[in-house]
N, C-alpha and C positions, 0 to 999 in steps of 0.2 A: 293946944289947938290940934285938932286931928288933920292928918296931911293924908293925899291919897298913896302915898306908901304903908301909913295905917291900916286903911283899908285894906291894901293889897297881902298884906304882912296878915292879916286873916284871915281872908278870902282865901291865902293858899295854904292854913291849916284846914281846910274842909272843901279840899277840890275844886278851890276856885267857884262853889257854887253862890249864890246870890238869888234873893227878890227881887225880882225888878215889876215896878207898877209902873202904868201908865194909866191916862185919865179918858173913861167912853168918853160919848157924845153926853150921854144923861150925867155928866157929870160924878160916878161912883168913879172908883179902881178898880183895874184889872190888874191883877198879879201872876205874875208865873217865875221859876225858875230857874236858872240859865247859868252856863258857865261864866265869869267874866275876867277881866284882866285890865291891866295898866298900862297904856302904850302912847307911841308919841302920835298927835295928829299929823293926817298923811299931809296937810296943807300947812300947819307955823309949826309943826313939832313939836305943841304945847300937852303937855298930859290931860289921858282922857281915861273915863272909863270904856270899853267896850268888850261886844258881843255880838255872836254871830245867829243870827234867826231867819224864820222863813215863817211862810202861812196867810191868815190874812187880821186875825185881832189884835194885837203887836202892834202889826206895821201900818194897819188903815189908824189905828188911834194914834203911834206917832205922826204919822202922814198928816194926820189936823189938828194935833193939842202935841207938840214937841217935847212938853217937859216929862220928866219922869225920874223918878228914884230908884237907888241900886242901892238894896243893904247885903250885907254878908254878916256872918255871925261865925262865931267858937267858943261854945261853952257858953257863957253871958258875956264873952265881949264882945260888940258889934260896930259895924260903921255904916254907915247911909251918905253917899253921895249923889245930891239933889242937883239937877242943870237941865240944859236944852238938847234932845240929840237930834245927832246928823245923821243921815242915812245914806248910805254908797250902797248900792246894789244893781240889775239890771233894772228893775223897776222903778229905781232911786236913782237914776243916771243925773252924776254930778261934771258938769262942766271944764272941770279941770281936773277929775282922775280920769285915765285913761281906762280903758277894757284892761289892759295888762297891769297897772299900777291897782284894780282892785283888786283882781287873783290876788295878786300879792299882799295888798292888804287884809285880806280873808285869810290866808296863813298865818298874817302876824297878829292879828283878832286871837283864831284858833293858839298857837304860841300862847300869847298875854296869858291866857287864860286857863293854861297849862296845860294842853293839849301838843301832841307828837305826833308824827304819822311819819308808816314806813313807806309810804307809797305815796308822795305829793302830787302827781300825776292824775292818779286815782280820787285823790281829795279835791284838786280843783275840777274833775270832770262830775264829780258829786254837787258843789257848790253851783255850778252851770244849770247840771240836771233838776235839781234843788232850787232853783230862783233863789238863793241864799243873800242877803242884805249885812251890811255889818253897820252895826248900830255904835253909835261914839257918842257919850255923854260927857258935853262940857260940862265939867264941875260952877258950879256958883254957889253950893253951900255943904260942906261935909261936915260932918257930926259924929261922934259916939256918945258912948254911955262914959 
């Protein structure tokens, strides 16, 4: 059974990079690629996948079709975990994170996802100026090859 440490375990041979699809309106995929990582949800502390994104195709197709898949690959070995995601951001305003508790979740997104920064200051006044969302994919089915 693939566990989302699998995934993560090759997700950080190749930079934490990942597929992630989401479904339009018309029903095709949209895919694009994004850093991601493993981290605890900010609300039960249950493992998620997430990522940190801005823009408007992304986020308006999670915004009305939730689900979405994240694969990661190395070499031919790959993982794909399928679920519902949640969205925190300012435009994502969740009722029980606070303004301060998402900064900080934005860092730990960026972190998961093997990202560092020598300038945290710098990086949350970028997320701000960025309308930045951080996207958490509950798992409900993971897979590989």
């Amino acid at each position: 059974m693939t566990t989302l440490q699998d995934l993560v375990g090759i997700a950080g041979q190749e930079g934490h990079l990942a597929v992630v699809s989401t479904l339009r309106a018309d029903a095709t995929i949209q895919s694009s690629v994004v850093n991601v990582g493993v981290l605890p949800h900010p609300l039960d502390g249950s493992d998620v996948v997430g990522f940190v994104t801005y823009g408007r195709t992304k986020l308006t197709n999670l915004r009305h079709r939730p689900q979405a898949s994240v694969t990661v690959r190395s070499g031919w070995a790959w993982a794909t975990a399928e679920g519902r995601a949640e969205l925190f951001g300012p435009d994502d305003v969740h009722p029980e994170v606070s303004a301060e508790q998402l900064r900080l979740l934005l860092r730990q997104v960026f972190a998961a996802a093997g990202g560092s920064h020598d300038d945290w200051e710098a990086y949350d006044r970028t997320m701000v100026e960025q309308r930045r969302t951080a996207v958490l994919i509950v798992p409900t089915r993971i897979y590989s090859n």
